[in-house]
C-alpha positions in Angstrom: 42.0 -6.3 67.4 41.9 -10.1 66.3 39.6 -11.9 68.4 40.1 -14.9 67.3 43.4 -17.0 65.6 45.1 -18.8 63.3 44.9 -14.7 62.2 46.5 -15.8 59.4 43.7 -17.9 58.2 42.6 -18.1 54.6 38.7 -17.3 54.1 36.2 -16.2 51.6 33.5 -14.0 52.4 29.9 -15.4 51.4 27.5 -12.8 52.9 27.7 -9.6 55.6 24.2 -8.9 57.2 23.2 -6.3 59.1 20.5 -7.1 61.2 18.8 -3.6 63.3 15.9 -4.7 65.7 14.6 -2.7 68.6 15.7 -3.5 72.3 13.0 -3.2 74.5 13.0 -3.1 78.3 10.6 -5.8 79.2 12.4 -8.9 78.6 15.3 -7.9 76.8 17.9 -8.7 78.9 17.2 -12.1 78.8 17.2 -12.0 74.6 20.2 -8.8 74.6 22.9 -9.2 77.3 25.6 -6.1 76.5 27.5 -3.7 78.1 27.5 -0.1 77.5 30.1 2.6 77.1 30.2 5.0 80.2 29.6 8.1 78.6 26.2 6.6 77.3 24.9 4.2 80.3 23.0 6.8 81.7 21.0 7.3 78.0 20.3 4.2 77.5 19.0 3.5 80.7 16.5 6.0 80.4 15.7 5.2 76.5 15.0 1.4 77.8 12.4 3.1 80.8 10.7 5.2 78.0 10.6 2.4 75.7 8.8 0.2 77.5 6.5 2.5 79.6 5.9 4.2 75.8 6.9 7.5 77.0 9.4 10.0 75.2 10.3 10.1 71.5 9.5 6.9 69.8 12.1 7.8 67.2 14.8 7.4 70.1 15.3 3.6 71.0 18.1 1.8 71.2 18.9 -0.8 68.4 21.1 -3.9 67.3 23.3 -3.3 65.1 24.8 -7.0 64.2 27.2 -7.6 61.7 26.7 -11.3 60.8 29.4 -12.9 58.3 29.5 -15.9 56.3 32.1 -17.2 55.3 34.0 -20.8 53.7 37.3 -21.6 54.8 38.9 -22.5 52.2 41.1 -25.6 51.1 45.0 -24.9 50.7 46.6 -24.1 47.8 50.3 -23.6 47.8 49.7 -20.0 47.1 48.9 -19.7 51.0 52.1 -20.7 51.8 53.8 -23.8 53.5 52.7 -22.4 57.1 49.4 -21.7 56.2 46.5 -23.1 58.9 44.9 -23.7 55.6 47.3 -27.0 54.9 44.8 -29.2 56.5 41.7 -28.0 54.3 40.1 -30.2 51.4 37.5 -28.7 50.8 35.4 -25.7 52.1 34.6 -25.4 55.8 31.2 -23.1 56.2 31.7 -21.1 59.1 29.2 -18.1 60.8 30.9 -14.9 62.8 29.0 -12.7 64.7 29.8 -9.4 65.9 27.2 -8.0 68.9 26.7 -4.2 67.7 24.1 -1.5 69.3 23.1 1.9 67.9 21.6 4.9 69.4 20.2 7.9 67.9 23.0 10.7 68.0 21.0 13.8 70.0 23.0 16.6 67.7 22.9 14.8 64.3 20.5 13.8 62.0 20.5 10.6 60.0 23.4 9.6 62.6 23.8 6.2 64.7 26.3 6.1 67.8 27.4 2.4 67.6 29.1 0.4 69.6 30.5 -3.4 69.8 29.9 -5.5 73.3 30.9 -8.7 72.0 30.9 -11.6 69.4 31.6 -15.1 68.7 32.5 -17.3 65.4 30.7 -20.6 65.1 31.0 -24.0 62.4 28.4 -23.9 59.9 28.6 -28.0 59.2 27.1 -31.0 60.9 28.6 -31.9 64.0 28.9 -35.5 63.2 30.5 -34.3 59.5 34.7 -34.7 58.7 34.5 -30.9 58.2 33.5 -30.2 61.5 36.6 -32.3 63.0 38.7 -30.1 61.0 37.4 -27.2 62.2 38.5 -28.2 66.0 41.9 -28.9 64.7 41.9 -25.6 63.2 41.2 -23.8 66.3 43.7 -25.6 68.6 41.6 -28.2 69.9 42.1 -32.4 70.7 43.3 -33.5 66.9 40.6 -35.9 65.6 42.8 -36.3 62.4 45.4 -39.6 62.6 45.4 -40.4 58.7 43.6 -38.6 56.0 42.6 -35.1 56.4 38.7 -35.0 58.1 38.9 -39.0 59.0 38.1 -39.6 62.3 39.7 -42.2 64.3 38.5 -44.1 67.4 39.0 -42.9 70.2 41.6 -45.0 71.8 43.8 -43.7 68.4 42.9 -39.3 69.1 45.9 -37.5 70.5 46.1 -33.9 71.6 47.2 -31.3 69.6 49.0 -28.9 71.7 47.7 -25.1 71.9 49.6 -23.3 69.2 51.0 -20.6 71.2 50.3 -16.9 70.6 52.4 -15.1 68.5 54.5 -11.8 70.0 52.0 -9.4 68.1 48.5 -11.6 69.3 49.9 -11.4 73.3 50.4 -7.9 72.8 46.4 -7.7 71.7 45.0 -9.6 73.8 46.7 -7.6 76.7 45.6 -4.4 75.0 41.9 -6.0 74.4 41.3 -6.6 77.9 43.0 -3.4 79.7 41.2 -1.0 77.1 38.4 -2.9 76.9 38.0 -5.5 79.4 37.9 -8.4 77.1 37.0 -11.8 78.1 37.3 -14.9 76.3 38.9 -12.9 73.7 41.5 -15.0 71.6 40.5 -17.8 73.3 41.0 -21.9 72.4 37.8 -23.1 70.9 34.5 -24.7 72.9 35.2 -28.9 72.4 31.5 -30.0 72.1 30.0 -27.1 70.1 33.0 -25.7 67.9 32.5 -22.1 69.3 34.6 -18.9 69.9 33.4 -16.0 71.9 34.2 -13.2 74.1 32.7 -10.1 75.7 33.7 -6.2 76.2 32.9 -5.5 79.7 34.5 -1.5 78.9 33.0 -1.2 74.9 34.7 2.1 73.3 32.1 4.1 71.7 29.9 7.3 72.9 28.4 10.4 70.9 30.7 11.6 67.9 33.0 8.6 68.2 32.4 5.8 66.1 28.9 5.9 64.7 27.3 5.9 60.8 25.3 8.8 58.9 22.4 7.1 57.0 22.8 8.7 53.5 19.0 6.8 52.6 16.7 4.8 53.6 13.9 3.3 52.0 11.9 -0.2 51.9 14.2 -2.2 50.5 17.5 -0.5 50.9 19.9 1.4 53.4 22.7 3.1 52.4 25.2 4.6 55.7 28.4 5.4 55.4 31.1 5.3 58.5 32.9 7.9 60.8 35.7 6.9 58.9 34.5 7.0 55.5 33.4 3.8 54.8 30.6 3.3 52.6 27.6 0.6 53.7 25.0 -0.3 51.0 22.2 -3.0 52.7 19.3 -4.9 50.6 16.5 -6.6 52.8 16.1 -9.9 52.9 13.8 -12.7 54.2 10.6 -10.3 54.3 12.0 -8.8 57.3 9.5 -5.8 59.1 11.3 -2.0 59.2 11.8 -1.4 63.0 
C-alpha cells in the first residue's frame, strides 16, 4: 500500500530505527493510541491488566515496534525523468517517516514477535521558516509558495494555489483497498498546511498469531538480529544509551 504520494518520489535513505518500548496500562493510552487486530484484542487486553497490576508472566507485554526512517529528498537530476516530483528540488529536503508498529510475544514460538502496523505519518525535517520547507508543501500538493526561483517565497498577495494532483488509476484503486481491508483513514491524504505533516490510521490492522511477525535469531546488549515471516533479514545496533526493555 502507498500511504502517501507523489509515489514516484525520489529519496535516499539516511537511517531505519527500530525503537521497542513497553506499553503499559496506566497511562498509556494517552502516550500509545492504536488499534488492534480482532483475533488478538482479547490478549492484549488482558496483557495490559497483568502489566500494570504486575500479575502474569513478565516476559509477556505488549511492545512498540516503530520503524522510524530518515530520509533526504533529493534534488533532480535528469536521470529522474522529465515528470519527476523531484523537478522542483535544489538541494536536499530532510524528511522523517514513521510507521506505528506493536509486537506481542507469539504463545507457540520462541524467539517470535506477532507484529502488527496501526498507523503512521511522514513529517519535514527543516525549519519551518526555511525555503526547503516551502518546497516541501508544494511537493505534497499544497498552496504553491514558489512564484520565481525554486524555494523563494513570495508575499502573500503574489501565492497562488496549486491544484491537488489528482490520484493516479493504480493510487484510487489503493486507497479504496486501504480503507475496505483495513479501514484506513487519512491515508493518501493532501498534506497538513501549517505543520507539513502526513498521517493516517488502521482502524482494522492485519496481523494476529503466525501471520506477519519476526523470529529473533539474537539478542544481546548492543545488537538484535530478527529476521521476517517472509524472509527478510533485520540486523539492529543500539544507539543513544537507550535501556533494554
Amino acid at each position: 500500500f502507498e500511504m502517501f504520494r507523489p509515489s514516484n518520489l525520489v529519496l535516499s535513505i539516511e537511517a531505519v530505527f527500530n525503537p521497542m518500548e513497553v506499553v503499559s496500562a496506566d497511562g498509556g493510552s494517552k502516550k500509545h493510541q492504536f488499534s488492534v487486530p480482532k483475533t488478538l484484542q482479547e490478549e492484549v487486553r488482558h496483557i495490559l491488566e497483568d502489566t500494570a497490576t504486575a500479575k502474569g508472566d513478565p516476559k509477556v507485554v505488549l511492545r512498540t515496534y516503530h520503524i522510524v526512517t530518515a530520509f533526504n529528498i533529493e534534488p533532480y537530476s535528469p536521470s529522474f525523468g522529465p515528470s519527476s516530483p523531484n523537478s522542483i528540488v535544489q538541494s536536499p529536503i530532510r524528511g522523517i517517516m514513521t510507521v506505528y508498529g506493536y509486537a506481542l510475544p507469539d504463545p507457540d514460538q520462541p524467539d517470535r514477535l506477532s507484529v502488527w502496523f496501526s498507523g503512521g505519518k511522514v513529517e519535514c525535517g527543516e525549519s519551518k521558516s526555511s525555503p526547503e520547507f516551502q518546497v516541501w508543501k508544494r511537493i505534497f500538493g499544497t498552496p504553491s509558495a514558489v512564484a520565481g526561483g525554486v524555494g523563494e517565497v513570495p508575499p502573500k498577495k503574489k501565492r497562488v494555489l496549486t491544484p491537488p494532483r489528482r490520484r493516479t488509476f493504480r493510487e484510487g484503486v489503493m486507497v479504496i483497498a486501504a480503507r475496505l481491508l483495513m479501514g484506513a483513514e487519512g491515508y493518501n491524504d493532501e498534506v497538513d498546511e501549517e505543520s507539513g505533516e502526513m498521517g493516517y490510521t488502521f482502524s482494522r490492522p492485519v496481523g494476529g498469531h503466525g501471520k506477519a511477525y519476526v523470529d529473533i535469531i539474537h539478542l544481546d546488549e548492543c545488537t538484535r538480529v530478527m529476521r521476517g515471516h517472509a524472509g527478510t533479514l533485520y540486523v539492529f545496533t543500539r544507539v543513544g544509551g537507550g535501556k533494554r526493555q
